[in-house]
C-alpha positions in Angstrom: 0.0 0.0 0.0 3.3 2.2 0.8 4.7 1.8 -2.9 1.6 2.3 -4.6 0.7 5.7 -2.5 4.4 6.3 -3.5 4.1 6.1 -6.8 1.0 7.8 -7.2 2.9 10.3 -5.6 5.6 10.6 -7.6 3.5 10.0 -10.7 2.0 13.5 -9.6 4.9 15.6 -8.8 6.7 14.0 -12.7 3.3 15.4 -14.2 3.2 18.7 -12.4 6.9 19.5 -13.3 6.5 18.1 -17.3 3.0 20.3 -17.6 4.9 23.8 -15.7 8.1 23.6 -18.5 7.6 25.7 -21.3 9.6 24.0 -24.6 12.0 25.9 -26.5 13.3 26.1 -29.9 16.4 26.7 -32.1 15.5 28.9 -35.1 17.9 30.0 -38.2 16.8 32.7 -40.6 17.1 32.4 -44.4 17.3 34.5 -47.1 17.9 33.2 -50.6 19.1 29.3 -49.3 21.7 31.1 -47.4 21.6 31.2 -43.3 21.2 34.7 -41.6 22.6 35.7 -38.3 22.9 33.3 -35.7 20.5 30.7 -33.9 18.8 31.5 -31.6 16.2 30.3 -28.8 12.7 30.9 -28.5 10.0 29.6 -26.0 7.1 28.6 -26.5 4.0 29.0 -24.1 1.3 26.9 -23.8 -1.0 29.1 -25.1 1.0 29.4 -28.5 1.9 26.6 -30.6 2.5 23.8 -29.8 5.5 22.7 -31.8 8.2 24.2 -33.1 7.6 23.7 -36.4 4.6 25.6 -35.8 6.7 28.6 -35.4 8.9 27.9 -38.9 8.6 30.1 -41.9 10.4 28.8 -44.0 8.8 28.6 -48.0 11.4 27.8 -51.1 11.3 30.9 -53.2 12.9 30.0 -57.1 14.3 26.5 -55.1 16.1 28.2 -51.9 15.0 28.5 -48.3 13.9 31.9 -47.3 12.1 32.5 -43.8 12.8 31.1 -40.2 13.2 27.3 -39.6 12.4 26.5 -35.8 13.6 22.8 -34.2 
């Protein structure tokens, strides 16, 4: 009866924690199939997307990558 209270327990607090995160990405810009800048992070809240390729951009313009790719 212990372990099982245990685990339900600790079943909680693992769900709590996972829900209370907020993901991040890695995005690269693109302009003309070439990278821009640097990557960089971005979070994402639960009440946005809910992926991060959700957040890309990205569209081939004449066969190159222009926009923002997010991972």
């Amino acid at each position: 009866m212990k372990k099982t209270l245990a685990l339900l327990l600790l079943g909680t607090v693992i769900l709590f924690v996972s829900n209370s995160c907020n993901k991040t990405c890695k995005c690269q810009g693109w302009l003309n199939g070439e990278k821009t800048d640097e990557t960089y992070v971005i979070e994402l809240r639960k009440s946005e997307a809910k992926s991060c390729d959700e957040k890309s951009t990205v569209r081939e313009v004449n066969g190159k990558k222009t926009g923002i790719e997010c991972r």
